[in-house]
C-alpha positions in Angstrom: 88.0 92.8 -25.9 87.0 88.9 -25.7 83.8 89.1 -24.7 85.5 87.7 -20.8 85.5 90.4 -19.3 84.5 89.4 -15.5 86.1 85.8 -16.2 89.5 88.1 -17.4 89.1 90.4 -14.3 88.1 87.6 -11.7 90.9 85.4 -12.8 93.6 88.2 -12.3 92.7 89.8 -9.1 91.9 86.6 -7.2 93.4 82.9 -6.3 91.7 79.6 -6.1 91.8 78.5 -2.4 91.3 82.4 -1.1 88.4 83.3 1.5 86.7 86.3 0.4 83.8 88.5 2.7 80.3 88.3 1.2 79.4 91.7 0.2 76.0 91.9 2.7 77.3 91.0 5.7 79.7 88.9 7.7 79.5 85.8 5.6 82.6 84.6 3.9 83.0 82.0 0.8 85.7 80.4 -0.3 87.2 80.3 -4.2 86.9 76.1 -4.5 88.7 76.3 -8.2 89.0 78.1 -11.5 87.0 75.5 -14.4 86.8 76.4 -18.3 83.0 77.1 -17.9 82.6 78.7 -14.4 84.3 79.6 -10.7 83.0 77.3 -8.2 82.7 78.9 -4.9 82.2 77.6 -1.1 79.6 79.6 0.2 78.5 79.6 4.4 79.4 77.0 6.7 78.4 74.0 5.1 80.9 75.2 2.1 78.2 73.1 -0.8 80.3 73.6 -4.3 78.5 76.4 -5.8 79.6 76.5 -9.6 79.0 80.1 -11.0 79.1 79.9 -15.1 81.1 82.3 -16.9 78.5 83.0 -19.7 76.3 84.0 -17.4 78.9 86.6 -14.8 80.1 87.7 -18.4 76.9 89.1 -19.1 76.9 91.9 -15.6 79.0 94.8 -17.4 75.5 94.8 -19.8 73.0 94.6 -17.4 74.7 97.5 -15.2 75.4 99.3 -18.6 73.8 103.0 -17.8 72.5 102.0 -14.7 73.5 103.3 -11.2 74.3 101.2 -8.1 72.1 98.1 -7.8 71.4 96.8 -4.4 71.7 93.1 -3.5 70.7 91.3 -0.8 70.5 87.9 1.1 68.0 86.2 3.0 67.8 83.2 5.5 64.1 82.8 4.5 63.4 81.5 1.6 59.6 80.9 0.3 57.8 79.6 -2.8 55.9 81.6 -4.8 54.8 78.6 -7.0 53.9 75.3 -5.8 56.4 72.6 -6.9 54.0 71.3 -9.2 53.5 74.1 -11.6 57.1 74.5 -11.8 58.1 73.2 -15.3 
């Protein structure tokens, strides 16, 4: 194995330019482009470049290592647990 695995799989299964459902609910993204260092998606309606690094997608097979299903979620709400001022 080279230590790509996601990159490997993602690469081969899917096409820059393809719209794709987000997995908690009825959102879609969009693939923007395929880079050396990560995928850069389109999330929502306002389609902001969202690049994803490799290094870090490549590292999910260990975290879920041994583990069972892990739920994920989305929110529309977002709020700060620190005030911007202590965050360094």
């Amino acid at each position: 194995m080279d230590g790509r695995p996601v990159e490997n799989a993602v690469r081969a299964t899917v096409n820059a330019g393809e719209s794709l459902p987000t997995p908690t609910g009825p959102g879609r993204f969009t693939i923007a482009e395929f880079r050396s260092d990560a995928i850069v998606l389109l999330p929502g309606a306002k389609e902001a470049r969202t690049p994803l690094p490799w290094a870090a997608l490549n590292t999910v097979p260990h975290l879920m290592r041994g583990r069972d299903w892990m739920p994920i979620g989305a929110s529309s709400t977002l709020t700060a647990t620190q005030a911007p001022s202590t965050i360094t």
